[in-house]
PDB file of N, CA, C and O in Angstrom:
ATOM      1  N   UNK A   1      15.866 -46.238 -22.644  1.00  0.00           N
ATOM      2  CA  UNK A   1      16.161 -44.885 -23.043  1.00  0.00           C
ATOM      3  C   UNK A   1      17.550 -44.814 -23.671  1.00  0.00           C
ATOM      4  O   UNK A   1      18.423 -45.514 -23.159  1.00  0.00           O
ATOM      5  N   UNK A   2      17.899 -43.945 -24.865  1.00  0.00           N
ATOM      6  CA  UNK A   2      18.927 -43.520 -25.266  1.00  0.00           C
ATOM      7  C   UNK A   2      19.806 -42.773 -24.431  1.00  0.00           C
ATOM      8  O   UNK A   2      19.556 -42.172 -23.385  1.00  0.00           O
ATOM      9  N   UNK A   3      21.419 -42.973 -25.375  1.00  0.00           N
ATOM     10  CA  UNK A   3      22.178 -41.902 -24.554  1.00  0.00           C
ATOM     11  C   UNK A   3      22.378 -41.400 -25.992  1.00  0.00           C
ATOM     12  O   UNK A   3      22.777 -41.947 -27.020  1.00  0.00           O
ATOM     13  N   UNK A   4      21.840 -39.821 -25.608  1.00  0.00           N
ATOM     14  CA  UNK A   4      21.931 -39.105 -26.779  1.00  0.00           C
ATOM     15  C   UNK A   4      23.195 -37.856 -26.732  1.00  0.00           C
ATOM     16  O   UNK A   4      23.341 -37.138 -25.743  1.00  0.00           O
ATOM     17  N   UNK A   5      23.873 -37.772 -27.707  1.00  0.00           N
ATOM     18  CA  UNK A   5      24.800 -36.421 -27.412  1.00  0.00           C
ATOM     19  C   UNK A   5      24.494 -35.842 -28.060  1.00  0.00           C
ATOM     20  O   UNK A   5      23.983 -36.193 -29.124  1.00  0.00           O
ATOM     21  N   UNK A   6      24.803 -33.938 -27.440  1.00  0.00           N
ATOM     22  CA  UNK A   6      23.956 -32.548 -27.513  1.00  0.00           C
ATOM     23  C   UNK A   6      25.374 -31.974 -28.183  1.00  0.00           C
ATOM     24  O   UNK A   6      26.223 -31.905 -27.295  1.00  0.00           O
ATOM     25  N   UNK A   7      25.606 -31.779 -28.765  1.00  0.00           N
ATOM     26  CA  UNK A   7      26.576 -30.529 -29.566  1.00  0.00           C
ATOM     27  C   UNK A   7      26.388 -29.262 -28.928  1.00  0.00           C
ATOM     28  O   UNK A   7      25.317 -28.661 -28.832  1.00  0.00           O
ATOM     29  N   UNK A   8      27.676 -28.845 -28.433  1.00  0.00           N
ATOM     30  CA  UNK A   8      27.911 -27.310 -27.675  1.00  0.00           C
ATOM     31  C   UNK A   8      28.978 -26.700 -27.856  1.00  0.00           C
ATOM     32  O   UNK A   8      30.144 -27.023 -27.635  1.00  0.00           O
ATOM     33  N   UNK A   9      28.261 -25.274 -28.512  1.00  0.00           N
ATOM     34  CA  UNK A   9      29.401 -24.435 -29.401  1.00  0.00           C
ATOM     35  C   UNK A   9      28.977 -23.753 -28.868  1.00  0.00           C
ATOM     36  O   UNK A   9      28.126 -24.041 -28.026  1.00  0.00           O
ATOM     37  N   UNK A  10      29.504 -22.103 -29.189  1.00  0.00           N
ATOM     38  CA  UNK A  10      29.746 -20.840 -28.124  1.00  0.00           C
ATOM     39  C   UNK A  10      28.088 -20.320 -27.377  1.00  0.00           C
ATOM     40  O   UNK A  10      27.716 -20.028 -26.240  1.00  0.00           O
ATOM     41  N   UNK A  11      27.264 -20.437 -29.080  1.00  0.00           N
ATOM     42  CA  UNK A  11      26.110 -19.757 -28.776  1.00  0.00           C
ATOM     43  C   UNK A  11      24.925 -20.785 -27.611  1.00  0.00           C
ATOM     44  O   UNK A  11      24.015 -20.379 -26.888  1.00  0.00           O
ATOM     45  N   UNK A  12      25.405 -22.094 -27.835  1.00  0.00           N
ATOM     46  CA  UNK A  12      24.408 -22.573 -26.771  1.00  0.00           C
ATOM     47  C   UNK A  12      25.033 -22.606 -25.248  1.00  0.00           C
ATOM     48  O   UNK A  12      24.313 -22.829 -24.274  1.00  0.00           O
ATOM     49  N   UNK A  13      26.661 -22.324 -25.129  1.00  0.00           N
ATOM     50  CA  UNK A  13      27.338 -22.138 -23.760  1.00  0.00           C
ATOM     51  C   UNK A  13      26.404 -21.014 -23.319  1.00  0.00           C
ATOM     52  O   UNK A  13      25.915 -20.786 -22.212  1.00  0.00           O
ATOM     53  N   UNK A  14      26.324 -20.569 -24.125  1.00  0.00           N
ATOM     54  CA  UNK A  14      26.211 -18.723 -23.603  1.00  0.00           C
ATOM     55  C   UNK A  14      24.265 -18.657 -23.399  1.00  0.00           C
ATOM     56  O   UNK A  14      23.749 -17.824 -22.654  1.00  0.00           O
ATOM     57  N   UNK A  15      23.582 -19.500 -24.059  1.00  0.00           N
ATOM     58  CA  UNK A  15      22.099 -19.287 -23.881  1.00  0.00           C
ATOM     59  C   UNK A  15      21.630 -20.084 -23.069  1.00  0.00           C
ATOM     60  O   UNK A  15      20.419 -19.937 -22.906  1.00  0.00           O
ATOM     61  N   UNK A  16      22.199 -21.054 -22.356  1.00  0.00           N
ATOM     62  CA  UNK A  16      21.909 -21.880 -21.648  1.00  0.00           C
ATOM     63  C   UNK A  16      22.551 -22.367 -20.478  1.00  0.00           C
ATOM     64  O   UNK A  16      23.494 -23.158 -20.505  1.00  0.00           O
ATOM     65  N   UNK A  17      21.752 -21.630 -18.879  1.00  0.00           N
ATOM     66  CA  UNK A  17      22.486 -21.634 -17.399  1.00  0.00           C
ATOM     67  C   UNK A  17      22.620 -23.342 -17.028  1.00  0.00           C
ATOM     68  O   UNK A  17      23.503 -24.084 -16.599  1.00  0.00           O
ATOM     69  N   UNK A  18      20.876 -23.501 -17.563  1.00  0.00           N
ATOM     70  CA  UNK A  18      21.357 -25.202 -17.064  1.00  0.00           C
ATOM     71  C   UNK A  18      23.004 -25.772 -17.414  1.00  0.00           C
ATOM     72  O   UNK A  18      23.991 -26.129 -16.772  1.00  0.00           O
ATOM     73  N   UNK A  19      22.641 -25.620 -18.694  1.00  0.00           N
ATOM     74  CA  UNK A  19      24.173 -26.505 -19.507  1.00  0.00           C
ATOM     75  C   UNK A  19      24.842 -26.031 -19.066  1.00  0.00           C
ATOM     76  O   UNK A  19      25.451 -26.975 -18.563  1.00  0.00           O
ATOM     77  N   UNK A  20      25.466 -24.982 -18.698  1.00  0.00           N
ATOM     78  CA  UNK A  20      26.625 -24.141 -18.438  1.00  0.00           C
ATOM     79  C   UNK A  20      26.869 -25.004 -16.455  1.00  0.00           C
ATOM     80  O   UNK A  20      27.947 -25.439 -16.051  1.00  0.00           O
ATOM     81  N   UNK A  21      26.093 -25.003 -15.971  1.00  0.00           N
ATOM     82  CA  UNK A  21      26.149 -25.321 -14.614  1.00  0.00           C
ATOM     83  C   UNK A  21      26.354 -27.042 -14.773  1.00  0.00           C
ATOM     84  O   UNK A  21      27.073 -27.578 -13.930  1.00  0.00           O
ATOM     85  N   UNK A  22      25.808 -27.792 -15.707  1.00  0.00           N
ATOM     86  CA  UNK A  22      25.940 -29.029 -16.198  1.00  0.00           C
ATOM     87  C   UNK A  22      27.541 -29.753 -16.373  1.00  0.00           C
ATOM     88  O   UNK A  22      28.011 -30.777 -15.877  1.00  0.00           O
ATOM     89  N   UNK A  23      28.037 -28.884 -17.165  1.00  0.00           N
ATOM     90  CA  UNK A  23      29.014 -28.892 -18.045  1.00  0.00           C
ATOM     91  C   UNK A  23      30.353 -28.649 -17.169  1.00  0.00           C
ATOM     92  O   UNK A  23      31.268 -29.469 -17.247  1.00  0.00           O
ATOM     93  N   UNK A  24      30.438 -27.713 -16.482  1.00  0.00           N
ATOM     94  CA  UNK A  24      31.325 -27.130 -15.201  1.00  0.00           C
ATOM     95  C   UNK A  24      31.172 -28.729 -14.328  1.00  0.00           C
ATOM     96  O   UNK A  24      31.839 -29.733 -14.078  1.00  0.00           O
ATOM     97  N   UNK A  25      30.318 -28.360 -14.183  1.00  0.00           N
ATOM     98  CA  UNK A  25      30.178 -29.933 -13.284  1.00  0.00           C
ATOM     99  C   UNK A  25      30.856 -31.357 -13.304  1.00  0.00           C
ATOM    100  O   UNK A  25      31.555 -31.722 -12.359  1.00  0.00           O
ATOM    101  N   UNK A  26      30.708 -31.874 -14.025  1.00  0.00           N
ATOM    102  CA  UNK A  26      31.407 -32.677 -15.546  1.00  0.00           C
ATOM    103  C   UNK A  26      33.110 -32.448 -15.753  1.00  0.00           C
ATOM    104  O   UNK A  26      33.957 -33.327 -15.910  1.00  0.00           O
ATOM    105  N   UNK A  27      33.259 -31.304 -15.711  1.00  0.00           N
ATOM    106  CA  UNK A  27      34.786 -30.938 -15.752  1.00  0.00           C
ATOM    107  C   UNK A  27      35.457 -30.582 -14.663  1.00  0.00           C
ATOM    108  O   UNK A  27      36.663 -30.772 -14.501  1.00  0.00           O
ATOM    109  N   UNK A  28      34.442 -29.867 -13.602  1.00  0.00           N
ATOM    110  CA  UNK A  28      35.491 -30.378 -11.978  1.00  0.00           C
ATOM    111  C   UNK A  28      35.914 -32.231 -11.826  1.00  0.00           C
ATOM    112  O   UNK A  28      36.869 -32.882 -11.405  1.00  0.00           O
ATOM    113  N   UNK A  29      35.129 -32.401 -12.188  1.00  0.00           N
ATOM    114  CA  UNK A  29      35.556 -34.176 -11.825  1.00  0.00           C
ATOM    115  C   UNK A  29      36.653 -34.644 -12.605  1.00  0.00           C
ATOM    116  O   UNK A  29      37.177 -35.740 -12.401  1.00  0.00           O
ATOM    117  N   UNK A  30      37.060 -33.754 -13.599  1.00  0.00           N
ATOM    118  CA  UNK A  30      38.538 -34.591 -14.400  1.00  0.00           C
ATOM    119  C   UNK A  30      39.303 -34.649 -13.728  1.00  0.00           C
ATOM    120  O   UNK A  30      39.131 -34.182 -12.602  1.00  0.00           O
ATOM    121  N   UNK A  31      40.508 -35.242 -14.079  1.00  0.00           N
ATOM    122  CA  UNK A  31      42.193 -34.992 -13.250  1.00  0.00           C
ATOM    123  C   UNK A  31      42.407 -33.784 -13.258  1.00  0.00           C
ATOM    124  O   UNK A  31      42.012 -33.273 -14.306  1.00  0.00           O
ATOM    125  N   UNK A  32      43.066 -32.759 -12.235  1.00  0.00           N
ATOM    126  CA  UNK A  32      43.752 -31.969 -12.317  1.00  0.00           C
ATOM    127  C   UNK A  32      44.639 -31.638 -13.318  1.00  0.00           C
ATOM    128  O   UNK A  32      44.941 -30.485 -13.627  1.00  0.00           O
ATOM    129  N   UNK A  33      45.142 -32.850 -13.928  1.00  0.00           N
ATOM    130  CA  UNK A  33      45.945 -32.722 -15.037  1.00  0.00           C
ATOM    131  C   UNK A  33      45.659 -32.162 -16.170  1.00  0.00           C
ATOM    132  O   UNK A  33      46.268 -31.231 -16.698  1.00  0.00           O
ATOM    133  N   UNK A  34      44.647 -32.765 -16.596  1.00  0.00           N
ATOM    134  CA  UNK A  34      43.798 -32.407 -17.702  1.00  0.00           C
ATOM    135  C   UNK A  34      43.633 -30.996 -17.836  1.00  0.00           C
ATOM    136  O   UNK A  34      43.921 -30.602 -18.966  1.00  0.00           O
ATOM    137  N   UNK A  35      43.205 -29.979 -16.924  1.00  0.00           N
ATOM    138  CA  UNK A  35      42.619 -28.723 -16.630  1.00  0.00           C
ATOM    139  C   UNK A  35      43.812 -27.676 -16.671  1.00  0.00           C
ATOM    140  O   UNK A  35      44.984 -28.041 -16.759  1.00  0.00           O
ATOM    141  N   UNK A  36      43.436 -26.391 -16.603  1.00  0.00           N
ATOM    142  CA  UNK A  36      44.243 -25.267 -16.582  1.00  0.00           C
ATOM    143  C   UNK A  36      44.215 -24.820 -15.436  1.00  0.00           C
ATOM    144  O   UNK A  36      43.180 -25.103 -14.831  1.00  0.00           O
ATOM    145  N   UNK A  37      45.004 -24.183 -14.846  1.00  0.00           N
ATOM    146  CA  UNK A  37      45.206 -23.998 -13.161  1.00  0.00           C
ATOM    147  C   UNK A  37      44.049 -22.869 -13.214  1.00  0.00           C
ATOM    148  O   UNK A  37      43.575 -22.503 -12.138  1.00  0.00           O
ATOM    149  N   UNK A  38      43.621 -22.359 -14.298  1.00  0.00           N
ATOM    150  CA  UNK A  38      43.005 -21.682 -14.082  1.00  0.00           C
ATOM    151  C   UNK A  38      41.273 -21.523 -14.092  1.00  0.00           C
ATOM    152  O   UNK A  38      40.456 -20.603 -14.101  1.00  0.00           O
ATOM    153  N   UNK A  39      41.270 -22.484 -14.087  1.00  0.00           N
ATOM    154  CA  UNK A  39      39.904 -23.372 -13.586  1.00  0.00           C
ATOM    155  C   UNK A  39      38.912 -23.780 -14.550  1.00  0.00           C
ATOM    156  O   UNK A  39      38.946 -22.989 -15.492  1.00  0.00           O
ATOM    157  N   UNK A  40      38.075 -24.644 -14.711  1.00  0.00           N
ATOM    158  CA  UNK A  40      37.025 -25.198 -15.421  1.00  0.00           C
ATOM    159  C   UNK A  40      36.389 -24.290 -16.298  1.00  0.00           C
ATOM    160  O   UNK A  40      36.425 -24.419 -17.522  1.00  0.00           O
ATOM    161  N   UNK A  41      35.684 -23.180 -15.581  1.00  0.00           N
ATOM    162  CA  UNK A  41      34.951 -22.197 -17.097  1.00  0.00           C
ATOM    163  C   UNK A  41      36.220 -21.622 -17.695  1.00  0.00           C
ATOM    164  O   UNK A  41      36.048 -21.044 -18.768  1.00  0.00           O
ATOM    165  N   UNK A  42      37.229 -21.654 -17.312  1.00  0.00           N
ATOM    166  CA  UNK A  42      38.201 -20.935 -18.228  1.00  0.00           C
ATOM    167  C   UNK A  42      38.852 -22.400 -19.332  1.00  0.00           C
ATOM    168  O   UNK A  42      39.356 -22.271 -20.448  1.00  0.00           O
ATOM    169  N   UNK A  43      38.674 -23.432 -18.733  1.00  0.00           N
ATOM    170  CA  UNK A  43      38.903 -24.585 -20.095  1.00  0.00           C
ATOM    171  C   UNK A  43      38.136 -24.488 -20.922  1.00  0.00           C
ATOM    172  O   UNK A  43      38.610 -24.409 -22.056  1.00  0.00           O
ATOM    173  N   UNK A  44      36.670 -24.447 -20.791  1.00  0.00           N
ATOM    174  CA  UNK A  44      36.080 -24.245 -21.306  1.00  0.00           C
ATOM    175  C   UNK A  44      35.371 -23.305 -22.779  1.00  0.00           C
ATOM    176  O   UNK A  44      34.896 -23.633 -23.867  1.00  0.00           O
ATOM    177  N   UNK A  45      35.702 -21.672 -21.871  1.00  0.00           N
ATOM    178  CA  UNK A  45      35.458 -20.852 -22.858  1.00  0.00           C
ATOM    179  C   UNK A  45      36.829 -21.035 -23.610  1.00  0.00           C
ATOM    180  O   UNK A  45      36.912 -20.932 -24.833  1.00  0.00           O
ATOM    181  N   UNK A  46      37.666 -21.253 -22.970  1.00  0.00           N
ATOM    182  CA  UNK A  46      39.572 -21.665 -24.226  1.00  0.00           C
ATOM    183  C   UNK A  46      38.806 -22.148 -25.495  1.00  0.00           C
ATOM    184  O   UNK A  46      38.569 -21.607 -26.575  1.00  0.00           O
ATOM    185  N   UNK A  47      38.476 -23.488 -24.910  1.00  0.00           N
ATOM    186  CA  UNK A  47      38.142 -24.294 -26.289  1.00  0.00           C
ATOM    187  C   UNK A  47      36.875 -23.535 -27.245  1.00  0.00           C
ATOM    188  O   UNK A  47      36.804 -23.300 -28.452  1.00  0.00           O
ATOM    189  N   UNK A  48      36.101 -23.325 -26.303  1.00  0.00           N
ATOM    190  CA  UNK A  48      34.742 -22.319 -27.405  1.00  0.00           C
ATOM    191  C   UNK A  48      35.304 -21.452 -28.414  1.00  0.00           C
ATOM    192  O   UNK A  48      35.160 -21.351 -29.632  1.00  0.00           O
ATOM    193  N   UNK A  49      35.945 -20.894 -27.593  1.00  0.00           N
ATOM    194  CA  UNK A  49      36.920 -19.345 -28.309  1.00  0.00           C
ATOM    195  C   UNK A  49      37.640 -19.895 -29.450  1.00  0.00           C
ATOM    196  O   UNK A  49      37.964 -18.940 -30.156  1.00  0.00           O
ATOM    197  N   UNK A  50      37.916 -20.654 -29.801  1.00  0.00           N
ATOM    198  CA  UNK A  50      39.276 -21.280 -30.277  1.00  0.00           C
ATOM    199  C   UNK A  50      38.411 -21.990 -31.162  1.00  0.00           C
ATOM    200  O   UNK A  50      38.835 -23.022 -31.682  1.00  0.00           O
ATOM    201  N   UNK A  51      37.058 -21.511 -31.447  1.00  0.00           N
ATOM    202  CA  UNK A  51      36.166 -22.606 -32.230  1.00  0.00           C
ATOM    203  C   UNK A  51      35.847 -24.309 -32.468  1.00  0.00           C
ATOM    204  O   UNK A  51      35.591 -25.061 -33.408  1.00  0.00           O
ATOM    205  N   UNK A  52      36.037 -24.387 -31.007  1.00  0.00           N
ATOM    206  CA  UNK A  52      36.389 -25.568 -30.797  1.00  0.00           C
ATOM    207  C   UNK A  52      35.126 -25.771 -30.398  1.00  0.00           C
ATOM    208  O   UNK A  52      34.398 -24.782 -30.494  1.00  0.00           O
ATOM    209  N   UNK A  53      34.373 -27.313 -29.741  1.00  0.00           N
ATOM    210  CA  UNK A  53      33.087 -27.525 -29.416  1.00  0.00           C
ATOM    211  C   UNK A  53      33.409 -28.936 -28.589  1.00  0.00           C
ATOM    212  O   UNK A  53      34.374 -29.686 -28.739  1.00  0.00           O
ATOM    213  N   UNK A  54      32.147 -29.069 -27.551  1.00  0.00           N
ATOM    214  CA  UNK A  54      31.774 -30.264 -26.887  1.00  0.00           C
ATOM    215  C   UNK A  54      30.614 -30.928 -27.376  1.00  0.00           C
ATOM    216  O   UNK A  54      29.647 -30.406 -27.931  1.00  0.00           O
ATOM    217  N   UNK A  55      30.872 -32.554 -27.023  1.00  0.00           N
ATOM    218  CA  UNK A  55      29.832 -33.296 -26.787  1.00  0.00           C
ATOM    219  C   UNK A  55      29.717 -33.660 -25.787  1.00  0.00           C
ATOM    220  O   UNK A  55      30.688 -33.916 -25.075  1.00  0.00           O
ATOM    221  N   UNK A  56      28.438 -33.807 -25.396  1.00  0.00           N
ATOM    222  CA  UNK A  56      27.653 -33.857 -24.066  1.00  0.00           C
ATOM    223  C   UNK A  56      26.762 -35.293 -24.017  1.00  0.00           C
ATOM    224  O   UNK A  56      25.691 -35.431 -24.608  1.00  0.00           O
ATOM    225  N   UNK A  57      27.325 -36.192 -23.310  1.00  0.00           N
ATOM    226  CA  UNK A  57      26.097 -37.098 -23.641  1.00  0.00           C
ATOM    227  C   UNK A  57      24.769 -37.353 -22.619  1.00  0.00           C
ATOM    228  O   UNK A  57      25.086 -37.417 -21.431  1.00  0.00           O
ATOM    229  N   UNK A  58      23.551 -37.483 -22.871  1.00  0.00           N
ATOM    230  CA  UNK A  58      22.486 -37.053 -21.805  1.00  0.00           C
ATOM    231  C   UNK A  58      21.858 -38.933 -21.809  1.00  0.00           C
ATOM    232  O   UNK A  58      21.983 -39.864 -22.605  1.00  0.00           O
ATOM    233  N   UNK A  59      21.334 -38.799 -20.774  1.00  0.00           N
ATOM    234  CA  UNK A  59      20.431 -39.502 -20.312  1.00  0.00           C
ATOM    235  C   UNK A  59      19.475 -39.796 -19.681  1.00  0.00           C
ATOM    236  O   UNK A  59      19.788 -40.000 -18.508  1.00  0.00           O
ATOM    237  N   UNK A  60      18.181 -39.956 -19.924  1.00  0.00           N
ATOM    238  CA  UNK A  60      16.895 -39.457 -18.911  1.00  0.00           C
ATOM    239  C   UNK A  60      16.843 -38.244 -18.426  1.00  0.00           C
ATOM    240  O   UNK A  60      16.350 -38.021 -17.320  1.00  0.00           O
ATOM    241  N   UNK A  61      17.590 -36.852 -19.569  1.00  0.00           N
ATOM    242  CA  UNK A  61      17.543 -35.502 -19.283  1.00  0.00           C
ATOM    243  C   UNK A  61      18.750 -35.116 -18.252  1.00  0.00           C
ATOM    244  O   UNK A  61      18.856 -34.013 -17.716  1.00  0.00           O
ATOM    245  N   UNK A  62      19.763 -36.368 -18.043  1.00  0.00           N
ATOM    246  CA  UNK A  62      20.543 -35.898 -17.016  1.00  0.00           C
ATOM    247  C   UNK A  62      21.810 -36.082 -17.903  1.00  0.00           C
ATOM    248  O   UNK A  62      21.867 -37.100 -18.593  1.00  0.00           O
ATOM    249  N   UNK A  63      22.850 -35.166 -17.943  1.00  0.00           N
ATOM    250  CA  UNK A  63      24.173 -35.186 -18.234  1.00  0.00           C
ATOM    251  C   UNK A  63      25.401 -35.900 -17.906  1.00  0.00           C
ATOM    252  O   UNK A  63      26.100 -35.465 -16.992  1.00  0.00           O
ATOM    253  N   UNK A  64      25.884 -37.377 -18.809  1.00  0.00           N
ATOM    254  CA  UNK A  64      26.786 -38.102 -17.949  1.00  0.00           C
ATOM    255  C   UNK A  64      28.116 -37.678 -17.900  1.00  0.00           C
ATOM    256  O   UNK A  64      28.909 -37.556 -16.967  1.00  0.00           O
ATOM    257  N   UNK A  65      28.185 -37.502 -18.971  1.00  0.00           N
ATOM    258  CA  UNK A  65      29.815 -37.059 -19.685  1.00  0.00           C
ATOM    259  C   UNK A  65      29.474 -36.097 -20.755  1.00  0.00           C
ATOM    260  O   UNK A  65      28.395 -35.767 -21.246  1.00  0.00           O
ATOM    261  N   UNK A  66      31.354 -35.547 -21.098  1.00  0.00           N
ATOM    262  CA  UNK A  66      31.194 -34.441 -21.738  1.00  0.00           C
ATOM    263  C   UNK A  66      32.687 -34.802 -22.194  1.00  0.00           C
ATOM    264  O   UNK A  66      33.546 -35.262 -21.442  1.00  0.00           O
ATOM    265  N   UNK A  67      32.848 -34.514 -23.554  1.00  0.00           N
ATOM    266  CA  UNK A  67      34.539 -34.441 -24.742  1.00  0.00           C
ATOM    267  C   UNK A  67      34.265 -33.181 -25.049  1.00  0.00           C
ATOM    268  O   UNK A  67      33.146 -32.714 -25.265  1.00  0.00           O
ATOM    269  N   UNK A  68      35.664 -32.425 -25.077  1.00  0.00           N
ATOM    270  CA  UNK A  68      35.810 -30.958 -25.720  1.00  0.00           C
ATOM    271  C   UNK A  68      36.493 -31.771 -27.371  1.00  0.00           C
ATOM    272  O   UNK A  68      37.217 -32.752 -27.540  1.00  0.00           O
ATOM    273  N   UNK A  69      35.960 -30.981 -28.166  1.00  0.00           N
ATOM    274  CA  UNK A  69      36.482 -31.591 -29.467  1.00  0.00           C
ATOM    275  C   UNK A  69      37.064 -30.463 -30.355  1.00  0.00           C
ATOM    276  O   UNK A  69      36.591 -29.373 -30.678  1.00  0.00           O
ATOM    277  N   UNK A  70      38.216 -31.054 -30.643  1.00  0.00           N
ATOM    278  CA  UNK A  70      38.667 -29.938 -31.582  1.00  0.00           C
ATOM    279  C   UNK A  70      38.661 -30.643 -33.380  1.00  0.00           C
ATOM    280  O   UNK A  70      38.539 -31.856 -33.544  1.00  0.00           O
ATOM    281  N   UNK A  71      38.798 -29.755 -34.482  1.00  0.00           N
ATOM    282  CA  UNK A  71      38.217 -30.316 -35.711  1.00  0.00           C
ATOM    283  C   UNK A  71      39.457 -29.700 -36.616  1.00  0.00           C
ATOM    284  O   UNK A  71      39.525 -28.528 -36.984  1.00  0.00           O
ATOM    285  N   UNK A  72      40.531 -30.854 -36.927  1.00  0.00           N
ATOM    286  CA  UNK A  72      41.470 -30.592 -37.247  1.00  0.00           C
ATOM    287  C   UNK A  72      41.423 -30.541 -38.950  1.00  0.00           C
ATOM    288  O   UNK A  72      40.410 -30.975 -39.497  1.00  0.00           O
ATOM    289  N   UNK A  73      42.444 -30.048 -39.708  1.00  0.00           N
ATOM    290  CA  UNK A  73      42.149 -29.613 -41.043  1.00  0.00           C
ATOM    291  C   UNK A  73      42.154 -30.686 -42.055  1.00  0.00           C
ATOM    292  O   UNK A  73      41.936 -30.567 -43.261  1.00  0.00           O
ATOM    293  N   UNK A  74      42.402 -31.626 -41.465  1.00  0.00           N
ATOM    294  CA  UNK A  74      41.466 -32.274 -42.396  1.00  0.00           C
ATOM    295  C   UNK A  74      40.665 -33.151 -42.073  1.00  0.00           C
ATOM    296  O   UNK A  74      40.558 -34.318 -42.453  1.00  0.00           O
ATOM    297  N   UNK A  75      39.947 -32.406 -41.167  1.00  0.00           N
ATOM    298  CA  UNK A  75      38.282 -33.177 -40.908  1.00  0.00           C
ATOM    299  C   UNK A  75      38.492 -34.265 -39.834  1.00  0.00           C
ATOM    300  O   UNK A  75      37.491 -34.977 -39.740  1.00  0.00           O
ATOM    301  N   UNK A  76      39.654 -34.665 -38.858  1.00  0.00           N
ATOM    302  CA  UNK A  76      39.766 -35.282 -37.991  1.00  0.00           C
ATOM    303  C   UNK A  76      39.478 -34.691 -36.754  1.00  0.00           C
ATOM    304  O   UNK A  76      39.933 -33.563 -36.568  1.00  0.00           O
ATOM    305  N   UNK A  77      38.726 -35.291 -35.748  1.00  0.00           N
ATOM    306  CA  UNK A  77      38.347 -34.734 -34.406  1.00  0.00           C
ATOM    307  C   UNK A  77      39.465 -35.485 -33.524  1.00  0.00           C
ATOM    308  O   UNK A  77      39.691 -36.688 -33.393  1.00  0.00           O
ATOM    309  N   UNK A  78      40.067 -34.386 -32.982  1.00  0.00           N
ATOM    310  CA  UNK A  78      40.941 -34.862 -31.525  1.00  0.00           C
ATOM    311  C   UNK A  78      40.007 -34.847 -30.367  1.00  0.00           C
ATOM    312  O   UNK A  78      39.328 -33.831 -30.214  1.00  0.00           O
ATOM    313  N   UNK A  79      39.879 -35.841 -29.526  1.00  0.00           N
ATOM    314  CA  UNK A  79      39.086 -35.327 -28.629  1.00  0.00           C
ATOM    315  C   UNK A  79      39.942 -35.394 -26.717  1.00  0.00           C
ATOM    316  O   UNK A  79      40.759 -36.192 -26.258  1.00  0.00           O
ATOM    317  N   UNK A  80      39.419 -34.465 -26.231  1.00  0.00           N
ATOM    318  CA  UNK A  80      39.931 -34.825 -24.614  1.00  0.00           C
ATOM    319  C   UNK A  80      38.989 -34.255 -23.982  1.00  0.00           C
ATOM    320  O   UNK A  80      38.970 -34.275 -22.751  1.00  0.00           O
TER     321      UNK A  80
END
């Protein structure tokens, strides 16, 4: 089986509980460092808001990892 990654921008955060409960999940487990004191869905919608997007990579329908990506002006992705 593949590991396939799912592209997630505002409208599929927002239409989809699985992913959303997926994704949170995924981002409690970072360093503390990484995160905003103000907790995981709030990193989250930051980066959405900010037109920013994740990749998600799946496997056998299960979610391993997840990069918030931002898309800098000239077409370079930072990712963390």
């Amino acid at each position: 089986m593949p590991v396939t990654l799912v592209y997630i921008d505002h409208a599929r955060w927002s239409a989809d509980e699985h992913l959303r409960l997926d994704l949170q999940r995924i981002f409690e487990d970072a360093p503390v460092t990484r995160l905003p004191a103000s907790g995981v869905e709030d990193f989250i919608e930051h980066h959405l808001a900010r037109r920013q997007f994740f990749a998600c990579a799946h496997f056998n329908e299960h979610l391993l990892a997840a990069v918030a990506i931002n898309e800098a002006d000239d077409r370079a992705w930072w990712l963390s």
